[in-house]
C-alpha positions, -999 to 999 in steps of 0.1 A, spaced: 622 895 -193 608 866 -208 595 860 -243 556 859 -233 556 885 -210 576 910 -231 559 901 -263 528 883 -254 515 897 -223 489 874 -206 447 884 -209 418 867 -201 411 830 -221 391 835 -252 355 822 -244 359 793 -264 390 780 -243 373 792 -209 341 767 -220 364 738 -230 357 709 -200 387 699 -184 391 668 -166 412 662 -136 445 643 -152 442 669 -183 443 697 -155 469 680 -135 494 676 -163 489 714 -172 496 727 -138 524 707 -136 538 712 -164 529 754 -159 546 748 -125 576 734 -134 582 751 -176 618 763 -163 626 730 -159 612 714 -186 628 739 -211 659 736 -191 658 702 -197 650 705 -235 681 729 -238 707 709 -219 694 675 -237 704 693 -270 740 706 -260 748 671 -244 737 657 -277 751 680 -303 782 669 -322 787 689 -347 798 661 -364 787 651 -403 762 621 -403 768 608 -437 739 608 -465 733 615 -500 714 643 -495 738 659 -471 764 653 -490 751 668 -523 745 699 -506 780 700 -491 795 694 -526 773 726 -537 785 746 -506 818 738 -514 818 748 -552 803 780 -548 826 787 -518 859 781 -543 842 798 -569 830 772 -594 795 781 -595 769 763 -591 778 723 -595 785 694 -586 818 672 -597 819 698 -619 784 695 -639 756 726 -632 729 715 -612 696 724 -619 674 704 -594 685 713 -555 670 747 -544 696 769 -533 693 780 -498 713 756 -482 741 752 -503 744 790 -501 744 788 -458 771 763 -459 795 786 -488 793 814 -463 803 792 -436 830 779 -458 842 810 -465 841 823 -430 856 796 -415 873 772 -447 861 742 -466 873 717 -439 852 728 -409 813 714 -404 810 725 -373 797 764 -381 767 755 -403 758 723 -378 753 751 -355 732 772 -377 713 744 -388 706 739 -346 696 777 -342 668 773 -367 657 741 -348 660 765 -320 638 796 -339 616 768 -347 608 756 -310 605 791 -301 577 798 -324 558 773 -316 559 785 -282 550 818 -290 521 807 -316 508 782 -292 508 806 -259 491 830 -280 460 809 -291 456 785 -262 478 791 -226 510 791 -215 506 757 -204 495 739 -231 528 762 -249 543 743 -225 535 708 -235 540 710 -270 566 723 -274 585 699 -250 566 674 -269 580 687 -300 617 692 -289 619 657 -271 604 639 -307 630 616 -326 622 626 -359 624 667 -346 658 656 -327 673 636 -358 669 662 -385 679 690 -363 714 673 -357 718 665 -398 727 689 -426 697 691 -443 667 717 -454 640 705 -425 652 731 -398 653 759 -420 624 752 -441 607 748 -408 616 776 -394 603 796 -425 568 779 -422 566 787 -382 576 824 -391 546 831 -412 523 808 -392 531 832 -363 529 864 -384 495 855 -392 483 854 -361 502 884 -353 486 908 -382 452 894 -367 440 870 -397 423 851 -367 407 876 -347 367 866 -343 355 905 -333 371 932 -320 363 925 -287 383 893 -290 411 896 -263 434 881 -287 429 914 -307 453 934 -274 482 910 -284 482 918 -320 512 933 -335 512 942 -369 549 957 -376 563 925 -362 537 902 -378 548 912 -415 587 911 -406 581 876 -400 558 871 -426 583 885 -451 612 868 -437 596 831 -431 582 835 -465 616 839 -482 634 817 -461 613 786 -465 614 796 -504 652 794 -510 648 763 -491 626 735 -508 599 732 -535 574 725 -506 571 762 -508 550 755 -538 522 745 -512 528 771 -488 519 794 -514 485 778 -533 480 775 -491 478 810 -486 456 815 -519 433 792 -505 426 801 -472 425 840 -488 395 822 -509 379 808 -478 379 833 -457 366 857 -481 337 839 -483 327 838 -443 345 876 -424 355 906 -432 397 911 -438 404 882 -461 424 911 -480 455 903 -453 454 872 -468 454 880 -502 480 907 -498 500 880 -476 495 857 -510 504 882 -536 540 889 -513 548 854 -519 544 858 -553 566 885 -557 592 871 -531 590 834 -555 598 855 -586 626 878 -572 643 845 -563 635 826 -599 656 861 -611 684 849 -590 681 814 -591 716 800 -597 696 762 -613 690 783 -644 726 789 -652 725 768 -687 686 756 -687 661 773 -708 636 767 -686 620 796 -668 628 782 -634 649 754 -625 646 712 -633 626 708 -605 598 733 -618 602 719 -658 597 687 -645 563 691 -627 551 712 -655 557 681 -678 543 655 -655 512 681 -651 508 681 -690 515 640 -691 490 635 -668 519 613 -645 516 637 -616 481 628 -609 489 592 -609 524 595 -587 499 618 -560 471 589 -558 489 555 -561 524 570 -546 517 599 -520 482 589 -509 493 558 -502 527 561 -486 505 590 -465 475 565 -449 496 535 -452 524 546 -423 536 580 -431 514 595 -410 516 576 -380 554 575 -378 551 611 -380 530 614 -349 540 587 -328 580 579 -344 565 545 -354 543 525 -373 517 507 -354 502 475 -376 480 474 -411 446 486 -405 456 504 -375 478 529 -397 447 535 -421 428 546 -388 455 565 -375 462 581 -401 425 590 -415 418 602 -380 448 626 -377 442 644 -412 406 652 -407 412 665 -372 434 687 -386 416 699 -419 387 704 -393 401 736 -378 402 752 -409 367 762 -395 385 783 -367 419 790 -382 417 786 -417 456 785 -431 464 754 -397 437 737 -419 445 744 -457 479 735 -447 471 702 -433 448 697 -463 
């Protein structure tokens, strides 16, 4: 049985899909693509074990988390060269010392495949979320689209937090929808797909996943707050929301009680958190987010994101402007997509 049949049956398009106009390539591609989805998956899944190594790709990053797989696995705590480390969230190195001590300090290949199971989870999400609120076909497309990108491909082949974190987004994105934070009336047919017990699992788990993982979870969480904020102001049930919000708060502070950065730092958290909180009272953070982040986000970040390359000053800027206001605009319809891309 297949994923949307046993957990997503098909009903009837919303009435604000049915209304959409479709032109004759758009509808061409989708009923090729709906025709032929075996294949294309297929394809997606055999391009992945033909290109899987299992193999280290060498990088500072990769390597520090290795180093703090490795001392936890042998029992020296929490360091690296011997010196604690109170900057590197914890989730990874903790993956690769249980693959170490499965399997022994000398063989990459176990947590390689882990790290390609959550780039796995991660595509299958985004099938499900997408199936859910548009069509299969459309499911279809992007996440082909997604699975065949080179930055997508790159970072699920690499030792690094992308694929986890990732996958920890994706879960809650998808429990959302599942607990019915979306639904526009009862009469919505989304409303016969919804699954409650199954939305919070993945809630729950996505939300403590993707915190172990990286301090992006920071904005995951002031996310949620805000779109419980927004959509108390315009329907009924914002509560999910802020119940969703007040779970990530207890799921941050149960892992600041077993966070292994505060071995030997007297902060309340780990050298990451101490050293926003000081650029927040120095007044630097404001200054690194408009003349560092803003910049780096309209000048070419953003369009090598979406199309794996940067396409020329001015154009960039364009790109770029274009792209984050589409996306900020459905807050209107789904209001965490938008706070998130916000």
């Amino acid at each position: 049985m297949s994923l949307h049949t046993a957990s997503f049956p098909a009903v009837d398009k919303p009435a604000y899909i049915a209304k959409r106009p479709a032109g004759l390539v758009y509808e061409a591609l989708r009923q090729w693509a709906d025709d032929h989805r075996h294949w294309l998956l297929a394809l997606v899944i055999v391009f992945y074990l033909l290109a899987f190594t299992g193999k280290w790709q060498p990088e500072s990053d990769s390597a520090l988390y290795l180093s703090l797989g490795k001392s936890l696995a042998t029992g020296n705590g929490y360091t690296e060269l011997g010196q604690p480390n109170h900057l590197v969230y914890p989730g990874l190195p903790w993956m690769i010392a249980g693959t170490f001590k499965i399997f022994g300090v000398d063989h990459l290949l176990p947590i390689h495949i882990v790290l390609l199971f959550f780039a796995a989870v991660s595509l299958i999400m985004i099938y499900a979320m997408i199936q859910r609120r548009v069509d299969r076909p459309t499911a279809v497309i992007v996440t082909t689209i997604v699975a065949l990108s080179d930055t997508f491909f790159r970072y699920s082949m690499k030792i690094l937090t992308d694929m986890p974190f990732m996958a920890g987004v994706m879960a809650v994105l998808l429990g959302c929808e599942l607990i019915g934070w979306y639904r526009r009336a009862d009469t919505d047919p989304l409303v016969r797909r919804e699954n409650p017990i199954a939305g919070w699992i993945l809630i729950i788990a996505g939300l403590a996943l993707a915190t172990i993982m990286r301090p992006v979870i920071w904005a995951l969480l002031l996310t949620l707050i805000a779109a419980a904020v927004v959509t108390s102001l315009s329907k009924k049930g914002s509560w999910k929301f802020g119940l969703i919000a007040l779970v990530g708060v207890l799921i941050i502070s149960g892992f600041f009680t077993l966070d292994p950065r505060r071995n030997g730092n007297s902060g309340f958290a780990g050298g990451y958190e101490s050293s926003v909180i000081y650029s927040l009272r120095s007044g630097e953070m404001f200054h690194h987010l408009i003349h560092d982040n803003l910049l780096q986000v309209i000048g070419g970040t953003t369009t090598e994101a979406l199309l794996g390359m940067r396409v020329g000053p001015g154009l960039n800027q364009i790109v770029a402007i274009v792209a984050i206001l589409v996306g900020v605009g459905i807050w209107r319809r789904q209001p965490l997509w938008g706070v998130w891309v916000a």
